[in-house]
C-alpha positions as CSV (number, residue, x, y, z in Angstrom):
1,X,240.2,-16.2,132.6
2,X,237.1,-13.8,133.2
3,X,239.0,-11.2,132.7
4,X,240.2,-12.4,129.1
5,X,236.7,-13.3,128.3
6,X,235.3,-9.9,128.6
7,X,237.6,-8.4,126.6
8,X,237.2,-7.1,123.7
9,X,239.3,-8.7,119.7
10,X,240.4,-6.8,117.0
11,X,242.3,-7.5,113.8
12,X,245.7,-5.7,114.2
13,X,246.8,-3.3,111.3
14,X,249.6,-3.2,108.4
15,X,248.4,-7.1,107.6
16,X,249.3,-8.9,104.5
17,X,246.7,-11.4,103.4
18,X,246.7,-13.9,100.4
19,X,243.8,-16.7,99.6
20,X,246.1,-20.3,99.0
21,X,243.5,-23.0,98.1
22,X,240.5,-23.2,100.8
23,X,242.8,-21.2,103.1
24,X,244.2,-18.0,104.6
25,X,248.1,-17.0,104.4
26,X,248.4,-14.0,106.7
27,X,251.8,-12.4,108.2
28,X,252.3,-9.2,109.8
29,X,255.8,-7.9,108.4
30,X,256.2,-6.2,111.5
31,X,255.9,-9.0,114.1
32,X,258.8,-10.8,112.9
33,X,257.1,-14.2,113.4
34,X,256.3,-15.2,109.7
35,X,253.5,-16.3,108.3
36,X,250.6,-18.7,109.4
37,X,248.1,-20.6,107.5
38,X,244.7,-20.4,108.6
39,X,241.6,-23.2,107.4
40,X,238.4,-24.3,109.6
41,X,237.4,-22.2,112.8
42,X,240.2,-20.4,112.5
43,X,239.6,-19.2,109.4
44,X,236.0,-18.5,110.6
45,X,237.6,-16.7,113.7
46,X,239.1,-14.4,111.7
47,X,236.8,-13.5,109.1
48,X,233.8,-12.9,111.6
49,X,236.7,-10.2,113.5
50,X,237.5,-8.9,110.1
51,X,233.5,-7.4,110.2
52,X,233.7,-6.6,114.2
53,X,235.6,-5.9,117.0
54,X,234.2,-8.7,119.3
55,X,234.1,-9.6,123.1
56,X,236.1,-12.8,123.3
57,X,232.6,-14.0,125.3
58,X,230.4,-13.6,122.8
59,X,232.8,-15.4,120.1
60,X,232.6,-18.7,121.4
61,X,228.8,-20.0,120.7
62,X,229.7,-18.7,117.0
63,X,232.5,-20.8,117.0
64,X,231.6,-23.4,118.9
65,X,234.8,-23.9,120.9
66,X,235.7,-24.0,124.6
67,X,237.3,-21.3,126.5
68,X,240.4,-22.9,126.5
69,X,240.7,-23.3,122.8
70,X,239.4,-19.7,122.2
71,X,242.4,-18.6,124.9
72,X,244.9,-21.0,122.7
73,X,244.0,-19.6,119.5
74,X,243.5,-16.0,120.5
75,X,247.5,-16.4,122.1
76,X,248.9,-17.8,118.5
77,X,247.3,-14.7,116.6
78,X,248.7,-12.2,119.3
79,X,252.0,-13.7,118.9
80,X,251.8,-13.5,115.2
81,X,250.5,-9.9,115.4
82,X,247.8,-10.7,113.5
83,X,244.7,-10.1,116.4
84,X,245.2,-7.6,119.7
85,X,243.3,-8.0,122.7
86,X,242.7,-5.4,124.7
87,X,243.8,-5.0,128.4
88,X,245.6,-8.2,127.6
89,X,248.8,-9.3,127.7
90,X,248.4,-12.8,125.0
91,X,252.2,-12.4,123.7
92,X,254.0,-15.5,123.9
93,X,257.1,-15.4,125.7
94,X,259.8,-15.6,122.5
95,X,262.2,-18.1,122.6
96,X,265.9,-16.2,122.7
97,X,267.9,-17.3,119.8
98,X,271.7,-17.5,120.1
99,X,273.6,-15.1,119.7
100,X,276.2,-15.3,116.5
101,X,278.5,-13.5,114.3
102,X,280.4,-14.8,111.4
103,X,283.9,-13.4,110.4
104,X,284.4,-13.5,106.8
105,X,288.2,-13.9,105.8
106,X,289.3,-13.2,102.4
107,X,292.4,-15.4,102.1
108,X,293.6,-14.9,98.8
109,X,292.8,-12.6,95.8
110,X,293.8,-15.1,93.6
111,X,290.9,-17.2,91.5
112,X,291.1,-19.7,88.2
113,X,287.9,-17.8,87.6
114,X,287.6,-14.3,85.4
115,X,283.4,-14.0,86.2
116,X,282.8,-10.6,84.5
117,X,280.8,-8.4,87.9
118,X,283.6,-9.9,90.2
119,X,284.8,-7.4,92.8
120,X,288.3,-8.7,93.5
121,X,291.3,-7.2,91.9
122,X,293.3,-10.6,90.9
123,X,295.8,-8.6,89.4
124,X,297.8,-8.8,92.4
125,X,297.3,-12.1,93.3
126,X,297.5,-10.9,97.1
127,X,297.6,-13.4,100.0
128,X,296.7,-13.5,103.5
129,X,299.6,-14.5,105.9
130,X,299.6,-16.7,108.8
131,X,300.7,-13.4,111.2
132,X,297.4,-11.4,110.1
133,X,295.0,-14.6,109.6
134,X,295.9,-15.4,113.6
135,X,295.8,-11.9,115.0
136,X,292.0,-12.0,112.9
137,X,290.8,-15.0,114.4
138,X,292.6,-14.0,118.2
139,X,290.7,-11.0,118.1
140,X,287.6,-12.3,116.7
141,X,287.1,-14.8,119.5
142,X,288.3,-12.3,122.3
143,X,285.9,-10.0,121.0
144,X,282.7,-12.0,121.1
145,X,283.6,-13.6,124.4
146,X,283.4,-9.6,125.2
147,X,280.2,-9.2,123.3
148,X,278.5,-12.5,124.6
149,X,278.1,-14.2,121.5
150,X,277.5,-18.1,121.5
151,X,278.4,-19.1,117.8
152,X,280.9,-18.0,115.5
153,X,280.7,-18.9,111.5
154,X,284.0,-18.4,109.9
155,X,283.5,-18.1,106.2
156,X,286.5,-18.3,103.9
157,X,286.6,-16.6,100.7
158,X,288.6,-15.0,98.0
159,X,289.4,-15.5,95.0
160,X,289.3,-19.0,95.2
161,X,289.6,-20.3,98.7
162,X,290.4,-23.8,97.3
163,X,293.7,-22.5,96.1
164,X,295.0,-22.0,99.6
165,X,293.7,-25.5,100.9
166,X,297.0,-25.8,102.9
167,X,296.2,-22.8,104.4
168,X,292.7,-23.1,104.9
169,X,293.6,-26.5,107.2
170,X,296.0,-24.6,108.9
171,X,293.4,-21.9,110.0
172,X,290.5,-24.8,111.1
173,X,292.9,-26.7,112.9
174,X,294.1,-23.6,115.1
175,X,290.5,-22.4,115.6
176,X,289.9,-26.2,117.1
177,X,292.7,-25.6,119.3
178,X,290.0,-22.8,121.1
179,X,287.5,-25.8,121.7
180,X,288.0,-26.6,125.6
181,X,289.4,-22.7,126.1
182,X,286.2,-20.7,125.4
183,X,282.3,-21.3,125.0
184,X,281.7,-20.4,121.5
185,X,280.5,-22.9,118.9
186,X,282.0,-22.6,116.1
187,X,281.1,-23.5,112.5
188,X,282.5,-23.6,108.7
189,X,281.6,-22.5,105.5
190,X,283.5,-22.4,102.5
191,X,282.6,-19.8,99.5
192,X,283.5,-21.5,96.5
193,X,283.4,-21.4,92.8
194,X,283.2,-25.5,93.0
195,X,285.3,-26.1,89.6
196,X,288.5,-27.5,92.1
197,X,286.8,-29.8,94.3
198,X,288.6,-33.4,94.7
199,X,288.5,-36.2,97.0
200,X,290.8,-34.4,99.2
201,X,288.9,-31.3,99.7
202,X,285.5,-33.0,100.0
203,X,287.4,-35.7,102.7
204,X,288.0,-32.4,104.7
205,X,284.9,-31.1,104.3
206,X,283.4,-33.9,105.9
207,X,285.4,-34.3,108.6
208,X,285.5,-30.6,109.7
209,X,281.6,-30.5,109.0
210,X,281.3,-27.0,106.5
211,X,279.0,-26.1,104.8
212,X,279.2,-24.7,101.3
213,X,278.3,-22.7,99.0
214,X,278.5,-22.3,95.1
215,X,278.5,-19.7,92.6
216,X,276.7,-20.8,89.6
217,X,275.0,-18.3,87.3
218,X,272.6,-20.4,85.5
219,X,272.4,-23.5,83.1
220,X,275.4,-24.1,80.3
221,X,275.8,-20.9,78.3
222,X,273.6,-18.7,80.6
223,X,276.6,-19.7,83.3
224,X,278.8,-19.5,80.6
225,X,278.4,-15.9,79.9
226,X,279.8,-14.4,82.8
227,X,281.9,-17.0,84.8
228,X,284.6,-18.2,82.4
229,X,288.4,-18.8,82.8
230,X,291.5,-17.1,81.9
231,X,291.6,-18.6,79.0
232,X,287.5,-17.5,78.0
233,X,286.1,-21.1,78.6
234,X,283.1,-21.6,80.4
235,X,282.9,-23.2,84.1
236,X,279.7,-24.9,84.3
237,X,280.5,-28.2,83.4
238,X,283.3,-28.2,86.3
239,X,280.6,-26.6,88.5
240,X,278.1,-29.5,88.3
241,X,280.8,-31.9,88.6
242,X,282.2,-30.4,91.8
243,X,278.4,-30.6,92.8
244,X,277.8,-34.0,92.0
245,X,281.3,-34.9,94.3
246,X,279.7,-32.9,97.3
247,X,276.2,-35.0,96.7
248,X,277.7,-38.4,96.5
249,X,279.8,-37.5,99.8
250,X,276.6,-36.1,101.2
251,X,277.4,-32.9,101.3
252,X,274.4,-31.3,100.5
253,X,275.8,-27.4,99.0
254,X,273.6,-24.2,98.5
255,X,274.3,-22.9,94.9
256,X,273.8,-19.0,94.9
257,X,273.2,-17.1,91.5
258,X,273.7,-13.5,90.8
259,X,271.0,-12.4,88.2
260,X,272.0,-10.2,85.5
261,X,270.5,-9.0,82.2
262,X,273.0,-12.0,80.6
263,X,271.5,-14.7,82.3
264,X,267.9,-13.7,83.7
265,X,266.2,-15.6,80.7
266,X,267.3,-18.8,81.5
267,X,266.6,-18.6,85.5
268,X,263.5,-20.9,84.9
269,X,266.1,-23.9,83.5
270,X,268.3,-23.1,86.4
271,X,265.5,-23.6,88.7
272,X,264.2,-26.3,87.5
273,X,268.0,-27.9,87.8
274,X,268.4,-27.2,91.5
275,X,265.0,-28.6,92.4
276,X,265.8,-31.8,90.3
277,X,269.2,-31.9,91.8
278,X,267.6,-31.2,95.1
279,X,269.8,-28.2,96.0
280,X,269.2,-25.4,97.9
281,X,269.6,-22.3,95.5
282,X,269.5,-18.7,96.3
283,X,268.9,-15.9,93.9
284,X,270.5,-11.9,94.2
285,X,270.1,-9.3,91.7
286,X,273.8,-8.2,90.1
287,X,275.2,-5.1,91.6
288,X,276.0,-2.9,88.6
289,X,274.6,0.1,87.2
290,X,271.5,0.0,84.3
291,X,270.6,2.4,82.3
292,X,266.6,2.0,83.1
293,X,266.0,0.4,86.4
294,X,262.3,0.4,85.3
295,X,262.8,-2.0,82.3
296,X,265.8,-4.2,84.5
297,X,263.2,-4.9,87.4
298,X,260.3,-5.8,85.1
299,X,262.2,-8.0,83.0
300,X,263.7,-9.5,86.5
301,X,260.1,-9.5,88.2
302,X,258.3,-11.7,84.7
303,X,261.0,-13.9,84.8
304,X,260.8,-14.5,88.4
305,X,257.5,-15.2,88.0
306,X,257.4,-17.7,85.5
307,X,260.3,-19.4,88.2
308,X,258.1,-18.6,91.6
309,X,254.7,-20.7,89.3
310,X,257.3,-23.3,88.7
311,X,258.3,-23.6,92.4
312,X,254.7,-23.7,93.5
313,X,253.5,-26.2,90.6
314,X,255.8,-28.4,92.0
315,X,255.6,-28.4,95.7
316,X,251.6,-28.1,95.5
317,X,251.7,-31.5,93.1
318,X,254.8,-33.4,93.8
319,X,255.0,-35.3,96.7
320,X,258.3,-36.2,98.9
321,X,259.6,-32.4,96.9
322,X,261.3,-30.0,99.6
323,X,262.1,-26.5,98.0
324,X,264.8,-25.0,99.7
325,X,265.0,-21.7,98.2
326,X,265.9,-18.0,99.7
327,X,266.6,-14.8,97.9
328,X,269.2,-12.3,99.1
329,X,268.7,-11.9,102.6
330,X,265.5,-11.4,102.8
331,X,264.3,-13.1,106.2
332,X,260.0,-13.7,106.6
333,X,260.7,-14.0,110.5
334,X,262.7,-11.3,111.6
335,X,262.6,-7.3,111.6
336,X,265.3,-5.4,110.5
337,X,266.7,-2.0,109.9
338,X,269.1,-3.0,107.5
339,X,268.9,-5.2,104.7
340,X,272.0,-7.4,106.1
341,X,275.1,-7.8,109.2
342,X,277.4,-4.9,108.0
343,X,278.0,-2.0,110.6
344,X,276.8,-4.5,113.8
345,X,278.1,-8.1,113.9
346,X,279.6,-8.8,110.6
347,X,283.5,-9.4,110.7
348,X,285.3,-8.7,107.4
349,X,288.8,-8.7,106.9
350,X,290.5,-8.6,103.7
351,X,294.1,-10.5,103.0
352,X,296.6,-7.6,104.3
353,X,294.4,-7.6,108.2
354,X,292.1,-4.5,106.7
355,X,288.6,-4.5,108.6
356,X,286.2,-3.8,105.8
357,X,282.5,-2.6,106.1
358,X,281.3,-5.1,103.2
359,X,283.3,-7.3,100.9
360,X,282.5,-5.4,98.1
361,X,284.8,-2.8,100.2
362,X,287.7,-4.7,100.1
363,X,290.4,-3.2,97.9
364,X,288.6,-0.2,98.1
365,X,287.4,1.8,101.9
366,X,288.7,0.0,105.1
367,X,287.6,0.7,108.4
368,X,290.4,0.0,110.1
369,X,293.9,-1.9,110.7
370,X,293.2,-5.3,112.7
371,X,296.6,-4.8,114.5
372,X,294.9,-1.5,115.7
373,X,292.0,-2.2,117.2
374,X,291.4,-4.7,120.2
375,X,287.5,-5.0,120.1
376,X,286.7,-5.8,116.6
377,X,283.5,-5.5,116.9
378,X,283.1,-2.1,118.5
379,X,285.3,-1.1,115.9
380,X,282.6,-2.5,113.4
381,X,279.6,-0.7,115.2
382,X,281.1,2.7,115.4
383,X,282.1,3.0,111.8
384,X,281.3,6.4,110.2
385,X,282.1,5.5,106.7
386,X,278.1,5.4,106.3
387,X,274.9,5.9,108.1
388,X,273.1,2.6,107.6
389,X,270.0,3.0,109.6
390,X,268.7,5.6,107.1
391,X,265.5,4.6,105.1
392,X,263.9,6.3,102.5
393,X,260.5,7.9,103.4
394,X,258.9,5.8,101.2
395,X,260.7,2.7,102.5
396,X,259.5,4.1,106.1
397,X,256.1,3.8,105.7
398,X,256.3,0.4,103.4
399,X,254.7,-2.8,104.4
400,X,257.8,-4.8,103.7
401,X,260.6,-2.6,104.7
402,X,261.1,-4.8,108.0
403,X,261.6,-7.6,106.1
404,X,264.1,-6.2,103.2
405,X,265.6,-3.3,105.5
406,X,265.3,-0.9,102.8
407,X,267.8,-2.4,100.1
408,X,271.6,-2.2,100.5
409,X,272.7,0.7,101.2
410,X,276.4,1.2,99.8
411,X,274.4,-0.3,96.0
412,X,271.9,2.7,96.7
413,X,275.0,5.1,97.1
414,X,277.0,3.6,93.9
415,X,273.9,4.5,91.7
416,X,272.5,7.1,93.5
417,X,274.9,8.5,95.8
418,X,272.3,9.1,98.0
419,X,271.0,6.5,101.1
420,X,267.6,8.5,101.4
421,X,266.1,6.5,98.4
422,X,264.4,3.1,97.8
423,X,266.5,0.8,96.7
424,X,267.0,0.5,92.4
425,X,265.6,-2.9,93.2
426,X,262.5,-2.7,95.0
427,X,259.8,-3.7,92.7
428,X,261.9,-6.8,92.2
429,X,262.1,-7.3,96.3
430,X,258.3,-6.8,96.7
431,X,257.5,-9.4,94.1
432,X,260.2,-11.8,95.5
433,X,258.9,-11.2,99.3
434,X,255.2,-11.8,98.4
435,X,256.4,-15.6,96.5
436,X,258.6,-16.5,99.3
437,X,255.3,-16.0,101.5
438,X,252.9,-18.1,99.3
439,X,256.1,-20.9,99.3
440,X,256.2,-21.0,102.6
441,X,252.4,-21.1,103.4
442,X,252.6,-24.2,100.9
443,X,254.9,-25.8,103.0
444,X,253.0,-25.3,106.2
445,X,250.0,-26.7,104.7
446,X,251.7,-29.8,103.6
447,X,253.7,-30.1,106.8
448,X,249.8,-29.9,108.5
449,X,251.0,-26.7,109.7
450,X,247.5,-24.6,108.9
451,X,246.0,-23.6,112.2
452,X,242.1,-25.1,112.3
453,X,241.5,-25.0,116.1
């Protein structure tokens, strides 16, 4: 202890710091802990360090606080990366989080669907057979027994998953039949368009635990626009019904939507849906081409905006209101190199047994045959198709590039053919990042989460 109190506190650099009310939001992008809240002495604290580089000593009749409590606090900023003390070790040992990998099987090309930026070819109508979908999931499971991986999420897409229920059953049932031969935990989701879900479907669902996720663009016609049928109809009305079947069997579903120049001006009524319907929603920018990238992101970034206020209005004045939003991938408490799994511990397979890079691949560059390979995963990490841990300059020495990992880098080389750029998207990613920080600094405060000594 005498040796922490003679040493000497400093503010640590690269900080991001944003007035909420009568208190501090602060994060260090490149801690990977998240933000904290700060009100009281430890708002003092860190304001008096701001001026000075202090000896802990002399700190504590400013502060009025015991040793202890000066040690406490001084250990929650370290961890944070938000204070440095030097000669002193204050990092908090990190609890290890398990590891897990998702394999993401593609079962049919087949969809009732016709959504205009869709990357499947339906034309074919191609299905996955029993051989391949087993030698996937054998594989799979061998190969992160081999890698040490705890959890596995098996995600089933298409198409239309829902059109090979029979199918899908038959794959849940035989991963089951793993339960008492191997350690991994192993969860469900099911990627959905949710116009075909039924009593039967949602009975499974239950049962088998999943969680789910829906494509919906927007409210009405803004969803109306680009996710139609065959025959040119619109889907929402089907969408909200196969929402409201999921929340009266308590299956709570996350409803992702892509934003595109069609349906960015009515975001705002879509938020304001999800957050009356108590979903979890997601946004992600559309992955096609624009003919000014400067006009696209500031039309994205005002509407966003007016949505982020929204989100804020409500969860500072509402009480008993839980925003569950995300946007893309981006992650507050983690580092990354990459904007997303691809190349390390992401598992895609397409129907004919294919081991893609990214299911935008699919139908287009595989990595591999399944029946070639017997580590999937290694096959997955020493891919060549693409060097993914390239980043821009300017994304190098960026304050948020540990959070957003650069942008995606097979979008940067559709529009740009070239990796060593920012992504067409970042002004949009800066302004999302910097509102999912003041969302969750709300949330700490009214969880009582602000640190005050």
């Amino acid at each position: 202890m005498n040796v922490f109190m003679n040493s000497s506190v400093s503010i640590c650099n690269n900080l991001f710091i944003e007035k909420i009310g009568d208190s501090l939001m602060i994060i260090n992008p490149k801690s990977g802990f998240g933000p904290i809240v700060i009100m009281g002495i430890a708002l003092k604290l860190f304001l008096l360090c701001q001026q000075n580089k202090f000896i802990v000593r002399n700190l504590l009749p400013l502060l009025n606080i015991s040793k202890e409590e000066m040690r406490m606090m001084l250990l929650k900023f370290c961890s944070a990366g938000i204070f440095k003390v030097d000669g002193i070790d204050l990092l908090s040992e990190k609890k290890i989080k398990p590891k897990r990998t998702a394999i993401w099987l593609h079962i049919t090309n087949s969809c009732n669907l016709r959504c205009s930026y869709c990357y499947v070819n339906k034309s074919n109508g191609g299905a996955m057979s029993w051989k391949i979908a087993k030698e996937i999931l054998d594989k799979s499971i061998a190969s992160c027994m081999k890698h040490n991986y705890e959890r596995l999420l098996i995600k089933f897409s298409g198409g239309e998953p829902i059109l090979r229920f029979s199918f899908l059953k038959r794959i849940v049932n035989y991963v089951r039949s793993y339960k008492n031969k191997v350690p991994l935990k192993f969860q469900f989701l099911l990627l959905t368009n949710g116009t075909l879900i039924n009593h039967e479907v949602i009975k499974f669902l239950r049962k088998e635990r999943f969680k789910v996720a829906i494509s919906m663009d927007g409210i009405n016609q803004y969803n109306d626009r680009t996710r139609i049928f065959s025959n040119g109809l619109g889907s929402f009305n089907l969408i909200e019904k196969g929402i409201n079947k999921l929340q009266d069997a308590s299956i709570s579903p996350m409803v992702h939507a892509v934003i595109s120049d069609y349906n960015v001006n009515g975001l705002l009524e879509f938020t304001k849906f999800c957050i009356e319907k108590k979903l979890r929603f997601s946004f992600t920018p559309v992955r096609s081409e624009s003919d000014d990238w400067t006009r696209r992101n500031h039309v994205f970034c005002e509407i966003l905006k007016e949505c982020y206020d929204y989100m804020e209005d409500v969860s500072l004045n509402l009480k008993g209101v839980q925003i569950e939003h995300s946007f893309e991938n981006l992650n507050l408490r983690r580092v990354v190199n990459r904007p997303c799994a691809i190349g390390w511990n992401a598992l895609i397979t397409d129907h004919r047994g294919n081991l893609v890079l990214c299911q935008t691949e699919i139908g287009k560059n595989s990595l591999c045959r399944i029946e070639n390979v017997s580590d999937v995963l290694s096959a997955v990490q020493s891919q060549n198709q693409i060097n993914l841990n390239t980043f821009s300059k300017e994304c190098a020495e960026c304050l948020w590039s540990g959070i957003c990992g650069g942008g995606c880098p097979l979008f940067k080389r559709q529009i740009y053919n070239n990796l060593t750029v920012k992504s067409p998207y970042c002004e949009t990613y800066k302004l999302a990042i910097k509102r999912l920080l003041r969302l969750e600094a709300i949330k700490l405060l009214k969880k009582g989460g602000g640190e005050n000594a």
